[in-house]
MINUFI-700400 format. One record per atom (N, C-alpha, C, O): residue in one letter; x, y, z. Coordinates in steps of 0.02 Angstrom, whole numbers, plus 50000, padded with zeros to 5 digits. Atoms other than C-alpha are relative to their C-alpha. Example, Ala and Ser with C-alpha at 12.3 -4.5 7.8 and 13.67 -1.06 7.14 Angstrom:
MINUFI-700400
A500454994150000;A506154977550390;A500455006050000;A500975005950033;S499584994149997;S506844994750357;S499615005550037;S499865011050045;
//
This chain:
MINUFI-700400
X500724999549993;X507295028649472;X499824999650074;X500054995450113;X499935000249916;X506735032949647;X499064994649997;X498584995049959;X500555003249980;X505405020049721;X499505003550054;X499685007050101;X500704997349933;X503745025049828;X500274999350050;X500405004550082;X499694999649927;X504495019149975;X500635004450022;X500735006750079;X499844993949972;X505845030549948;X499895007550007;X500125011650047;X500464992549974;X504685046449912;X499765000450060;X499865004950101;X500035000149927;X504085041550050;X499955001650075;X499525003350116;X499684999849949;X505365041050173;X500355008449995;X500505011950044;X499934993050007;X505845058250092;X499535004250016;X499695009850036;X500664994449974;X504025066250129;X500074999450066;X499965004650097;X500045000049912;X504225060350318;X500575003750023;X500465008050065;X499204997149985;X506145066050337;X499655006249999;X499535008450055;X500114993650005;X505455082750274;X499555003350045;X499655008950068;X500594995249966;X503895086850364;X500454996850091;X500385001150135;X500215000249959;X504445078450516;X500704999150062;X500734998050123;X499425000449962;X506315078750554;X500315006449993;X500085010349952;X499764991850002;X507505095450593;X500564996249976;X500974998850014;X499235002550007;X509185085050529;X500165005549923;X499715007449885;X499634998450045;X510275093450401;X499974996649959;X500114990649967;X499925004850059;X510075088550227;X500345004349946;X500515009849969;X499694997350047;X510865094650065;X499565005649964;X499085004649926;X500444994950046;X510315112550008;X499295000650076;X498705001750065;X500704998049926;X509095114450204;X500375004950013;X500975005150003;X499744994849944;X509275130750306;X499844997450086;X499324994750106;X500164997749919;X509255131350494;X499725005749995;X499775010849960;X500284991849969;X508205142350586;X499684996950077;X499564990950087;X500195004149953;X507585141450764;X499174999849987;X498935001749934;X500675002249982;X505685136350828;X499525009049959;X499175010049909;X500044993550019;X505435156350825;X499745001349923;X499185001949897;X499974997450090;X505745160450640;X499884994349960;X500004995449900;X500465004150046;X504925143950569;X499205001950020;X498775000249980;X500424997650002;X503505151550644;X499605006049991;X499005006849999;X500254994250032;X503445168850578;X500014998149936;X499504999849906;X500165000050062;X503735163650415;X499574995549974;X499454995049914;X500645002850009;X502295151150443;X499565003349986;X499155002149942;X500604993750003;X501245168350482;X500085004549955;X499705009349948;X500154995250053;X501895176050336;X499984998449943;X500095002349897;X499965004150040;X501695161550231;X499145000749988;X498865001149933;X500775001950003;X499775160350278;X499905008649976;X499565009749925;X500234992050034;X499675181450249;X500045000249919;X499605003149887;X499684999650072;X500535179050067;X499164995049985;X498684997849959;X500485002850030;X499215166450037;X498875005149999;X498415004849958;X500474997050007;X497685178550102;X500025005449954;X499505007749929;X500094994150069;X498375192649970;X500094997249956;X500415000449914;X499745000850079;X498545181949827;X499104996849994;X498824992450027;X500725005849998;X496685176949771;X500044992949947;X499604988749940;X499965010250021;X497275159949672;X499964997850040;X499574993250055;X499825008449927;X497965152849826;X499365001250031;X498994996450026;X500674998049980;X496465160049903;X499554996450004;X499374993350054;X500275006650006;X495385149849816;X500404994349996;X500214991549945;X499795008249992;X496335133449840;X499984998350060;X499964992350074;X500075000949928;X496225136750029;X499505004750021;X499665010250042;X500674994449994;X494255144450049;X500084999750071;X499895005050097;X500224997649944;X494365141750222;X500395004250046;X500155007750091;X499554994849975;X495935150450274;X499765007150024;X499895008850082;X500174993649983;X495165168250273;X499734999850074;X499965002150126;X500374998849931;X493825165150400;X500534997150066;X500545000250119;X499535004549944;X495095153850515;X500405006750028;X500335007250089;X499664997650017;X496285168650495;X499695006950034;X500075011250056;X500324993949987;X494975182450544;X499794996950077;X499575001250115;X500405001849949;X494395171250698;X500655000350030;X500625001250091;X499494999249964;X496245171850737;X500345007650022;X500745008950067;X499954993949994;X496355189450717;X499735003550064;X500005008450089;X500574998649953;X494945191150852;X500104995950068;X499714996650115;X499895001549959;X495835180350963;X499624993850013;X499744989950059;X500695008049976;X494285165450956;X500384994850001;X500264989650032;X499765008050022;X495675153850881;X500815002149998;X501065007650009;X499524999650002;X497295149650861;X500465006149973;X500105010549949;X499644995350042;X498715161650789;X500004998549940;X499844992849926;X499965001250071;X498935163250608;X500764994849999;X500754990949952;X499535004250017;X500675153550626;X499774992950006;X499914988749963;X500265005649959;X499725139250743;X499534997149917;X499514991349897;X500395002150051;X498525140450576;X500324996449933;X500104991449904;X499585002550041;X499825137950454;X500314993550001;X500364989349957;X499515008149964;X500845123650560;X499474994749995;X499604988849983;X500355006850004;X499105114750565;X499804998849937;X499794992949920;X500124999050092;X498585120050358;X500804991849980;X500774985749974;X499345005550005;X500465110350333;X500004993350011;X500174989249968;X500285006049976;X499965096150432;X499514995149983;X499494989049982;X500675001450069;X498445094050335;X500074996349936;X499714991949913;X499894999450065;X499275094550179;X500324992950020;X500104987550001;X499315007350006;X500695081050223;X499734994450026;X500104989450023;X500405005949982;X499265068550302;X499824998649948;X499844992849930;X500335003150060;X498465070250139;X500354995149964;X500234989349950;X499585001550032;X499905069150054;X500284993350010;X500394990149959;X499965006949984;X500375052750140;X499664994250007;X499934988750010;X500525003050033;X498825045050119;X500034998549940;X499954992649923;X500055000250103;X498925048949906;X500544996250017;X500504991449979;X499215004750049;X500725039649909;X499804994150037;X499854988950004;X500005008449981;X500335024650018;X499424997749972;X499344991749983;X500295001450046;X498945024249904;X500294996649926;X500114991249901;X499745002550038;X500075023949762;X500514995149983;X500684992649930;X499545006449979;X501245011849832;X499694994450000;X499894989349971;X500335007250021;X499864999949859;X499794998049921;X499724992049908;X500364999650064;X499225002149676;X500694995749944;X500634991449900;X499645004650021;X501034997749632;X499974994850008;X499944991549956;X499995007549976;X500994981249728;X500735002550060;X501214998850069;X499515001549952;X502114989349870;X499555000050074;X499715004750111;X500104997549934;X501034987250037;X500255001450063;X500055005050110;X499515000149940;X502314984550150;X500145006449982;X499895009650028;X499564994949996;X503134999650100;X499455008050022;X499655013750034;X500404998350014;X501365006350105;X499765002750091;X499655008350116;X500025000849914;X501105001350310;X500505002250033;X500355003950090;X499394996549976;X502805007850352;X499965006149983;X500265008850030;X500174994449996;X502405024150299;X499545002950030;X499585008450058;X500424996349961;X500995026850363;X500014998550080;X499735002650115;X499825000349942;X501385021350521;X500605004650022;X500665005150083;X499564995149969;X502835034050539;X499715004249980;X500045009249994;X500394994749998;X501615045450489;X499495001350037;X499395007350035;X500475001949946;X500345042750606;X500485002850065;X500215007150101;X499454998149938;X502005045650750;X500275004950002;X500195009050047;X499684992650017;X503065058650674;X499925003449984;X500315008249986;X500184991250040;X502065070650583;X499765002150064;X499574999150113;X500534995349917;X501395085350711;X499314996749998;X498984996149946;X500575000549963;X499975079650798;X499534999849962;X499135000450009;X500354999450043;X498625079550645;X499254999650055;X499114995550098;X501015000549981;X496605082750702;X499834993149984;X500204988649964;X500325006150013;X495415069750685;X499814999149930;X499804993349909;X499965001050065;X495085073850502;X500634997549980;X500654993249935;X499385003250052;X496875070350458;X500134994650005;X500274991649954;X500135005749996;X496885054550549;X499694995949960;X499944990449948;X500405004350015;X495565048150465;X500284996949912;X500234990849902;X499785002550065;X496255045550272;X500694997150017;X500864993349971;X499835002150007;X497785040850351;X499824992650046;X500224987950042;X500115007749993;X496945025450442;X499694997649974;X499584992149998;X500295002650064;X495965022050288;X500384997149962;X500334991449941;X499575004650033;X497385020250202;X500454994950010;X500774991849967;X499605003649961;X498245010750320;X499484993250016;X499794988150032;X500745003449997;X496435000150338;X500364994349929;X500524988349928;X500005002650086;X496784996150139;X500554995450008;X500464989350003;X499635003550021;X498554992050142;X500094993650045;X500364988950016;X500115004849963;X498314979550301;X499364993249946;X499364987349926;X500625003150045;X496824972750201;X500554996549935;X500504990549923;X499755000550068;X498034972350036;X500524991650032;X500594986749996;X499575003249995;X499274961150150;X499544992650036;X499874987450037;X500315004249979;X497974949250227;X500005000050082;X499824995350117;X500034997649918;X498104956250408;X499325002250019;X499135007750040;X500834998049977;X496344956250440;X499945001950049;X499365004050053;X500514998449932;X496094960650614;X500645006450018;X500525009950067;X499534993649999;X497664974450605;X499395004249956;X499025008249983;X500434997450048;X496604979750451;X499125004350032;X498895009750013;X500485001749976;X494964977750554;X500235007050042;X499875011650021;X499944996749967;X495694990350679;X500325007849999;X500345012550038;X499924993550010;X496315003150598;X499595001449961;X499635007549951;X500644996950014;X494815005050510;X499505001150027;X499115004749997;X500404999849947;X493705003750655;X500315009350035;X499915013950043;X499814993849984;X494855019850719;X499995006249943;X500095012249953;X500164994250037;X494495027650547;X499275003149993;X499085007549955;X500805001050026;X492595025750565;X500054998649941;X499655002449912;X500135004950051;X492865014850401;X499454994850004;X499694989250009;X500475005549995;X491205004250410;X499934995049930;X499524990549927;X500135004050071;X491374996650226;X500794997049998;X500894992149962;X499145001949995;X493404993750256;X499754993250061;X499964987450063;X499825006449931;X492944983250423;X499534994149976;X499654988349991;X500475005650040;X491444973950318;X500524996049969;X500684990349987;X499465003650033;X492824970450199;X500224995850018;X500104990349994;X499505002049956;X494184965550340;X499354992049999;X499404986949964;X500455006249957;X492634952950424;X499804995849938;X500324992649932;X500015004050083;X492124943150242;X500604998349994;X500674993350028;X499355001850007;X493904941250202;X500174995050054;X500294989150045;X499645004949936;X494424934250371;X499594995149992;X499874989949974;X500345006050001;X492984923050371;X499934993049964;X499764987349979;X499955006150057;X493314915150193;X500454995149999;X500434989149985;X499425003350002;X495014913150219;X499984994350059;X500354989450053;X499885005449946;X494694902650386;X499484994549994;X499404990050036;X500245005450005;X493414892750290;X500434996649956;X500554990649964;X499645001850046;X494524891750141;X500564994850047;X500684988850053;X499155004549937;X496074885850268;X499924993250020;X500374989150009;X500215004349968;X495144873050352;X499814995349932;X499934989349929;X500275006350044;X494374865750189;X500724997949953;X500764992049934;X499195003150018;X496264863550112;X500354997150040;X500744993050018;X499705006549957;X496894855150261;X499824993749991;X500174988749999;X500495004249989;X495464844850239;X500024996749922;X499654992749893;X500175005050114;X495954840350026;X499355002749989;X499164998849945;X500624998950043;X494284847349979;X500255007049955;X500035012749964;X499914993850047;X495014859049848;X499565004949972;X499665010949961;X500494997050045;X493504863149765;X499605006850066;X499455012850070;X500494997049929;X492604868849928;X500715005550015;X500605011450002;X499494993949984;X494344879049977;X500105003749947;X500255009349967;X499934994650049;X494504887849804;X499255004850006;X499275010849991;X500714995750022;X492564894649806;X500265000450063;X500865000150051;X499864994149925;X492914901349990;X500435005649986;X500255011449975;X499564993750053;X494414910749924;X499905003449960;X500235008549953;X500114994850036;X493584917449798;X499525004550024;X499455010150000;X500544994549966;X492134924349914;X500375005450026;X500175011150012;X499524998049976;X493684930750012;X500155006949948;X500035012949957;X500014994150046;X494154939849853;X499365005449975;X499425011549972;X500414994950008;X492564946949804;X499915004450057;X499795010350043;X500104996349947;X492404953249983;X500375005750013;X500235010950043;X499414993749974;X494184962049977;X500404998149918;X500854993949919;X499625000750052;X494834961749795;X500755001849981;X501165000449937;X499224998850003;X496324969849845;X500534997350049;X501124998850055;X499455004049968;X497074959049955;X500244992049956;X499924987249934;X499575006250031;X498504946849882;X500114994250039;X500374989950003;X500125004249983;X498414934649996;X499434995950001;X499534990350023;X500455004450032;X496824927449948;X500094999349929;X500074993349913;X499855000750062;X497144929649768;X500634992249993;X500564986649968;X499405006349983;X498784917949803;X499614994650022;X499704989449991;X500245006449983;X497594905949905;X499544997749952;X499394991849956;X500305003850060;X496564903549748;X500434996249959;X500424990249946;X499375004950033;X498074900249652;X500294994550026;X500574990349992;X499545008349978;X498754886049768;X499314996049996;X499444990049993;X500295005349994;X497074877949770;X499874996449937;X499834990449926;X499945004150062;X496904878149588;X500314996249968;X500114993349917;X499325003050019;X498634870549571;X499674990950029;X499574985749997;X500395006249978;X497864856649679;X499724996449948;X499974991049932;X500294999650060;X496684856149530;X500254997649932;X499954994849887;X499704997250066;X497764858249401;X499675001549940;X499704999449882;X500314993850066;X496664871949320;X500895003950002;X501135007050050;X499554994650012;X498244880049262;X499725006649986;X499935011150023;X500044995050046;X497544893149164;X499595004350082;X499565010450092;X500374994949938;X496534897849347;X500675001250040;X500595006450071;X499625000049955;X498024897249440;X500465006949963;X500575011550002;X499654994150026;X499074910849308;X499465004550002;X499765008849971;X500654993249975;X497584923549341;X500115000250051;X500465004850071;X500024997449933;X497384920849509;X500845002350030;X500895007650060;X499314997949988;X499444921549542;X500185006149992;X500415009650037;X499984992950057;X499514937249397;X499825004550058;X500225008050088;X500334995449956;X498344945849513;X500275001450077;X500295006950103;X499535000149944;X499294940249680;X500475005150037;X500555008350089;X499284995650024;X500814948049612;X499795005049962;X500275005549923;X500274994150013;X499894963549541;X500095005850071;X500335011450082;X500214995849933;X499384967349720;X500745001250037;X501015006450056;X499234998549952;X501114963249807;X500524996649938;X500514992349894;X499205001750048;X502754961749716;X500534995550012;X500874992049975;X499755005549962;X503494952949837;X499964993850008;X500444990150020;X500375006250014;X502504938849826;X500184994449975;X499824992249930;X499745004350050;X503714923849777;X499444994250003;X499424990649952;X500245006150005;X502604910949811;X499414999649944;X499284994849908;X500204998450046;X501474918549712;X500184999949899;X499874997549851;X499644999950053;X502634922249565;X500254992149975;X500344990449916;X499695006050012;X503254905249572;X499494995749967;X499634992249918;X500535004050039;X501484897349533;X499855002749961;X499454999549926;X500154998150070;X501324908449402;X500584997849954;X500544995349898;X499485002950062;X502944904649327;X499734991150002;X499724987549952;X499915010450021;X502684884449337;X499275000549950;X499224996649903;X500624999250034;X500824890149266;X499995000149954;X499674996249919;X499924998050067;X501374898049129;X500294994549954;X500024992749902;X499625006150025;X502824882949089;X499414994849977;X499284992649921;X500535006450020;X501434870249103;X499495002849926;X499384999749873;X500575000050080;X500104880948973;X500384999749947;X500044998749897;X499534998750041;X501694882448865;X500165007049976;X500225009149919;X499774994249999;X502134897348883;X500665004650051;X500705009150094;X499225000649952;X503994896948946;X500185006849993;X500465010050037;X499634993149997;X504334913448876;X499995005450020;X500385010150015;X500344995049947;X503164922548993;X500404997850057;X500755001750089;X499675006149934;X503854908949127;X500655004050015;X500775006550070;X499175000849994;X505714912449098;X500195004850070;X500385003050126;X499844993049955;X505884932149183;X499914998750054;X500325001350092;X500335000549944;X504844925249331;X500514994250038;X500634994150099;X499545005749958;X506104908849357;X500615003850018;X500965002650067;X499454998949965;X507404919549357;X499965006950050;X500495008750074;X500014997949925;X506874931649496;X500124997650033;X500554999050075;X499835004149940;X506694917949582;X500614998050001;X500664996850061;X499335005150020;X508294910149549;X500455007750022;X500875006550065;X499634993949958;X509104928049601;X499835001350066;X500275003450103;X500224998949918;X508174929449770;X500134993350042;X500324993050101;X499735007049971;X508424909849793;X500474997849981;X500284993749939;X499585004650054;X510124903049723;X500204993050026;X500574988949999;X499855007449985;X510094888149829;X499664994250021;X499974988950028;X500395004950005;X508394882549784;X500224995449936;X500354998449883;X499915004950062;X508744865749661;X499225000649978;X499234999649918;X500615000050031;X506674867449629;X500095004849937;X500045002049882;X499994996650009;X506944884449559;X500774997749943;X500644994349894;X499605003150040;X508594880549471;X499674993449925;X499734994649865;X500285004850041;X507824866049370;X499375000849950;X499264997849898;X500544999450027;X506194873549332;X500275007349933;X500095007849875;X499434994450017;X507404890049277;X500224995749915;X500184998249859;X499625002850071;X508134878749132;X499664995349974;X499874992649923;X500425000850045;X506734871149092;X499555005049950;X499425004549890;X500224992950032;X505934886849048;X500345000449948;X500154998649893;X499584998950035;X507394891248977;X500144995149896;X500284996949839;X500035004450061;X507344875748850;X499655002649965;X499755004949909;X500525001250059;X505774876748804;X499985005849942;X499825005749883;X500124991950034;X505884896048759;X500254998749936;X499954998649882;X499395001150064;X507474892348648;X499624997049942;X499574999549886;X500385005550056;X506414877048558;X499425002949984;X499104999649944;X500464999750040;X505034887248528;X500095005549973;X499585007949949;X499574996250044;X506064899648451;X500074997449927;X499985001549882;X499625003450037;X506624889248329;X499904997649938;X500344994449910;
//
């Protein structure tokens, strides 16, 4: 099963490297650019593609006339177009999985290595790059590449978020749980898709011990990022405590594969484990 991050790294390889891969031709600079110009002609005699690209013709006739680029120059930038979009939709769908990291690493070698993209193409990919900063709790990364997308509702986001979390922060240093969970959750309404406030609800409720708030807010954590053990971990002890080991179990033993030489994780692992068995039984 191939993962987002490695479609990916396969959409960037393709649009943006010349290396030899299995089943590629060579050709030089030259002849990737006639058959750019006879890529964009095939598309002005076919009227499907036609309509799927209305603006090609006129671009195409202004290049004819010399006003604008060549029809290859048109094609190389049409291409360019496409594979900004295109990398935008997947680090979209990477975040949607819960991969943002894999989400910010793409688009950041897309942003470098694709050709040169206009200011339209820029812009969805520092939107999406806005989001997945946002998704990871990097507010003022977040803050700045949406400021360079003209994102004005992404940098609202970013500024609410940052603000909750540094009241939230301060009022959990401070033991006032109650006061640090309702900040966190302003945090979340402000930016619902970032997992690091979702997680800081869950540790305050643990404080609490609202379980049943703490397996929501965790659930959701680890919705957003996958990675998320600390997350996962208060949902597994969450779940153990409402009695529900057998949701618990899968989650202790991630952990217990990514950590094998936590004794917390070990212990809580075979408690799970018990209880599952005994309520089997």
């Amino acid at each position: 099963m191939w993962s987002v991050s490695a479609v990916l790294t396969g959409l960037l390889s393709f649009m943006a490297e010349s290396a030899a891969t299995t089943g590629s031709l060579e050709s030089s600079e030259a002849e990737k650019r006639a058959i750019a110009a006879a890529s964009l002609q095939h598309i002005l005699d076919t009227p499907a593609l036609r309509d799927l690209f209305p603006t090609l013709p006129a671009l195409a006739a202004a290049a004819a006339d010399g006003a604008s680029p060549s029809l290859a120059s048109l094609s190389l930038a049409s291409a360019s177009s496409r594979a900004a979009a295109a990398a935008a939709r997947a680090a979209r769908a990477a975040c949607d999985a819960g991969e943002p990291e894999s989400a910010v690493r793409a688009l950041e070698e897309a942003l470098s290595a694709l050709p040169p993209p206009s200011a339209d193409d820029r812009g969805p990919l520092l939107s999406a790059l806005a989001s997945a900063r946002l998704a990871l709790g990097d507010f003022e990364a977040a803050d700045a590449a949406a400021a360079a997308a003209g994102a004005g509702e992404l940098r609202e986001a970013a500024a609410a978020a940052a603000r909750a979390r540094e009241a939230g922060n301060a009022a959990f240093a401070a033991r006032r749980w109650p006061e640090a969970r309702e900040a966190y959750e302003a945090g979340r309404r402000a930016a619902p898709g970032c997992a690091t406030l979702a997680a800081n609800v869950a540790a305050a409720a643990a404080q609490q011990q609202d379980w049943a708030a703490v397996a929501e807010a965790a659930a959701a954590a680890l919705g957003l990022q996958r990675s998320g053990h600390k997350a996962r971990r208060r949902l597994a002890e969450a779940l153990l405590r409402l009695g529900r080991a057998g949701e618990a179990l899968p989650h202790f033993r991630t952990l217990a594969e990514a950590f094998p030489e936590d004794a917390g994780v070990a212990t809580s692992l075979r408690a799970a484990a018990a209880a599952a068995a005994a309520a089997q039984r």
